[in-house]
MARKOLLUM-969424 format. One record per atom (N, C-alpha, C, CB): residue in three letters; x, y, z. Coordinates in steps of 0.001 Angstrom, whole numbers, padded with zeros to 6 digits, always signed. Glycine has a CB too. Layout:
! MARKOLLUM-969424
ALAXYZ...
END
This chain:
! MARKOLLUM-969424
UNK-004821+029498-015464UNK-003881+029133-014440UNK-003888+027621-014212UNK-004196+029873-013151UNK-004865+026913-014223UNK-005073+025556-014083UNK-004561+024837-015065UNK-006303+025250-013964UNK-004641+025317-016300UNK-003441+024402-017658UNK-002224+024564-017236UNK-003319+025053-019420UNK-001694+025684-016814UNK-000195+026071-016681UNK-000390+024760-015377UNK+000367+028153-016209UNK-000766+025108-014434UNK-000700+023763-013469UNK-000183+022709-013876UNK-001854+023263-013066UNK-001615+022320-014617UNK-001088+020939-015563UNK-000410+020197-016196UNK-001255+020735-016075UNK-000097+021913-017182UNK+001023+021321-018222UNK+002401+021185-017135UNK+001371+022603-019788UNK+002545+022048-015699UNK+003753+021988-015452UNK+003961+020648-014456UNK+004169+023351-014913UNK+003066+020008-014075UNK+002808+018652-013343UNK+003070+017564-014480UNK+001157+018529-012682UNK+002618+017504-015754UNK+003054+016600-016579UNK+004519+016867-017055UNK+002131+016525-017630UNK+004956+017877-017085UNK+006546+018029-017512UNK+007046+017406-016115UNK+007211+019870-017889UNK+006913+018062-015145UNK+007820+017535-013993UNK+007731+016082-014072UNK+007383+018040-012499UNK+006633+015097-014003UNK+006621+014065-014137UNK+007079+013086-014910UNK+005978+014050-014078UNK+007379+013992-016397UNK+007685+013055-017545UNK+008920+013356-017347UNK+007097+013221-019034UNK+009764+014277-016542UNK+011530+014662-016459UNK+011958+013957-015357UNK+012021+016375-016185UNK+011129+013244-014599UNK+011271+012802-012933UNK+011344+013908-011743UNK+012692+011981-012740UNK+011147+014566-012060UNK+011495+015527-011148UNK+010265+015773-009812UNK+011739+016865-012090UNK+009497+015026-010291UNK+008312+014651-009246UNK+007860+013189-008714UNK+007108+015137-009852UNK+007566+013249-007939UNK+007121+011373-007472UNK+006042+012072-006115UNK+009126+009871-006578UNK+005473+010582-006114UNK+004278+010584-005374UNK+004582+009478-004223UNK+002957+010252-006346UNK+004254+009268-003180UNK+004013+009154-001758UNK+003421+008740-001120UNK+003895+009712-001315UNK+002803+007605-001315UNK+001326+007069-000188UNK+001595+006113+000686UNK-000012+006352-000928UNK+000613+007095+001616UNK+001140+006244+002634UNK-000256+005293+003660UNK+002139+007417+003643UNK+000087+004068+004145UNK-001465+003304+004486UNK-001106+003224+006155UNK-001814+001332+003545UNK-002018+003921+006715UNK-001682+003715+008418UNK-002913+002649+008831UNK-001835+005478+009518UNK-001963+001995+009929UNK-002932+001008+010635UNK-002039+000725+012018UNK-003287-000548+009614UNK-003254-000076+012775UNK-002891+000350+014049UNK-002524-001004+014537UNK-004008+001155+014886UNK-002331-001910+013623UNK-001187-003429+013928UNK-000550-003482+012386UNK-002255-005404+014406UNK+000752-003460+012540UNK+001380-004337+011322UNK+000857-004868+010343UNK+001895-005278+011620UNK+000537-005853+010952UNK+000340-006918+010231UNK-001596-006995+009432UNK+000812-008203+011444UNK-001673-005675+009542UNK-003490-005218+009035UNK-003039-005331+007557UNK-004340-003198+009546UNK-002147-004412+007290UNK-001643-003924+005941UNK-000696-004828+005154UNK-000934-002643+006135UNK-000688-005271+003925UNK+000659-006213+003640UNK+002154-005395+003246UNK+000263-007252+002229UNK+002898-005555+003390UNK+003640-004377+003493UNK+004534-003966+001736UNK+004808-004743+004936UNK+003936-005095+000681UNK+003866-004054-000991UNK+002312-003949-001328UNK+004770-005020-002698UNK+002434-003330-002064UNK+001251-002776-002378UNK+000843-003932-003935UNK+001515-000838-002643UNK+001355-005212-003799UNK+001717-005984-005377UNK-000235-006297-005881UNK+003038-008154-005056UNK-001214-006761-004733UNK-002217-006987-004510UNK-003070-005829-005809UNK-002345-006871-002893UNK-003113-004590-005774UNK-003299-003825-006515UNK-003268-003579-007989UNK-002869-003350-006099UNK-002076-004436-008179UNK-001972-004576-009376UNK-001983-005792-010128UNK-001119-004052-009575UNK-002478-006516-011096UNK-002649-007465-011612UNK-001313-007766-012413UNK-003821-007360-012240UNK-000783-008835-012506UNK+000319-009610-013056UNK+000264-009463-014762UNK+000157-011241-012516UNK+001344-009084-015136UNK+001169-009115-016334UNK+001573-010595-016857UNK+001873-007997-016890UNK+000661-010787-017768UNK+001446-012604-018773UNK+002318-011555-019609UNK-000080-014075-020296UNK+003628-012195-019833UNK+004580-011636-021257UNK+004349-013021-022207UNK+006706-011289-020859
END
């Protein structure tokens, strides 16, 4: 049952038919920066 899971979480994902959601609570604004760009490192092209 857990492959069928799987395999059906990677199809939905690779068709779009799924997306993900996170969300950062804080209790002033200005705690959180409001993209998330920090996280990810810059690519050089």
């Amino acid at each position: 049952m857990w492959r069928y899971y799987l395999h059906g979480a990677e199809t939905g994902f690779a068709e779009g038919h799924m997306v993900i959601h996170q969300l950062q609570l804080a209790k002033a604004r200005s705690t959180v920066p409001m993209a998330r760009d920090y996280l990810y490192p810059a690519r050089n092209s």
